[in-house]
C-alpha positions as CSV (number, residue, x, y, z in Angstrom):
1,X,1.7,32.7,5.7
2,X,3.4,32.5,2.5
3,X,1.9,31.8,-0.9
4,X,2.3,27.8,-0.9
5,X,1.2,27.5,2.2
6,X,-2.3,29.5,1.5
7,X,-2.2,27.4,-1.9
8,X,-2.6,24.1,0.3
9,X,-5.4,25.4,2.8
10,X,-7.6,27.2,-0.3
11,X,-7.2,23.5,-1.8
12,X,-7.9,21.3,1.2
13,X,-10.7,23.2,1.7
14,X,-11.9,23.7,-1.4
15,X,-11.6,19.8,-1.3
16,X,-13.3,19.5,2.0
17,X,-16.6,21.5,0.9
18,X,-17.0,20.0,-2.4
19,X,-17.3,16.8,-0.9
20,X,-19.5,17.7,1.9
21,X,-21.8,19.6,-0.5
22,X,-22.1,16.1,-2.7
23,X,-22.6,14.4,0.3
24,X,-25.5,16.7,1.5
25,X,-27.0,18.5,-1.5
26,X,-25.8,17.2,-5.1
27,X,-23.6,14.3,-6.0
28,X,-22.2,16.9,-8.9
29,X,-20.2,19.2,-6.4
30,X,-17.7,16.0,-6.9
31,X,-17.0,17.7,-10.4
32,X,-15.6,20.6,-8.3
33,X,-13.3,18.2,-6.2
34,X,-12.2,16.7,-9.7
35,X,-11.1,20.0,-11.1
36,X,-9.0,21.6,-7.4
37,X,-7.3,18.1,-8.0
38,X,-6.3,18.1,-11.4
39,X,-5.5,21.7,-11.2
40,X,-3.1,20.9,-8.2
41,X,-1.8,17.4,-10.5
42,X,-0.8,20.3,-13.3
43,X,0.9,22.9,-11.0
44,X,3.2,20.1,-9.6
45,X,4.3,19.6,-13.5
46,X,4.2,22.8,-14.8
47,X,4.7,25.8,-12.2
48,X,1.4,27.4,-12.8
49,X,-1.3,27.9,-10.4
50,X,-3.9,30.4,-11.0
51,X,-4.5,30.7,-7.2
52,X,-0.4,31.1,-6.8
53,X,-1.1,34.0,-9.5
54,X,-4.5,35.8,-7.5
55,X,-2.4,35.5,-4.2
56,X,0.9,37.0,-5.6
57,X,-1.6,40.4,-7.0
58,X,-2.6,40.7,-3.2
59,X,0.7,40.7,-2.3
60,X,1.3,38.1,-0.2
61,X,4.9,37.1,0.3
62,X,5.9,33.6,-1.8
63,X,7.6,30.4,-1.0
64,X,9.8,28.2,-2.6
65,X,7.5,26.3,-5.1
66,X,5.9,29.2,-7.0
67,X,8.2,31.9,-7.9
């Protein structure tokens, strides 16, 4: 797997877990699911993902959108 690809599935789950964890502990893990989406909204504009950036260091190989 390349870096975008991991980007996606450490998002989607992120996503996922968050809103399980509102649904069955705290309605405030739905702050969590805010943030992974505005942080995705940003990258798409500006190039930089922090996860892009922790995933290059480990040396996994990139894709196309974050070089």
């Amino acid at each position: 797997m390349n870096i975008d690809r991991l980007v996606f599935a450490v998002a989607g789950f992120f996503v996922l877990a968050s809103v399980l964890l509102s649904i069955y502990h705290n309605q405030n893990w739905l702050w969590f699911t805010g943030f992974v989406g505005l942080n995705l909204f940003q990258a798409a504009f500006t190039g930089f993902c922090p996860m892009a950036k922790i995933l290059k260091a480990a040396g996994v190989p990139p894709g196309e959108a974050f070089k």
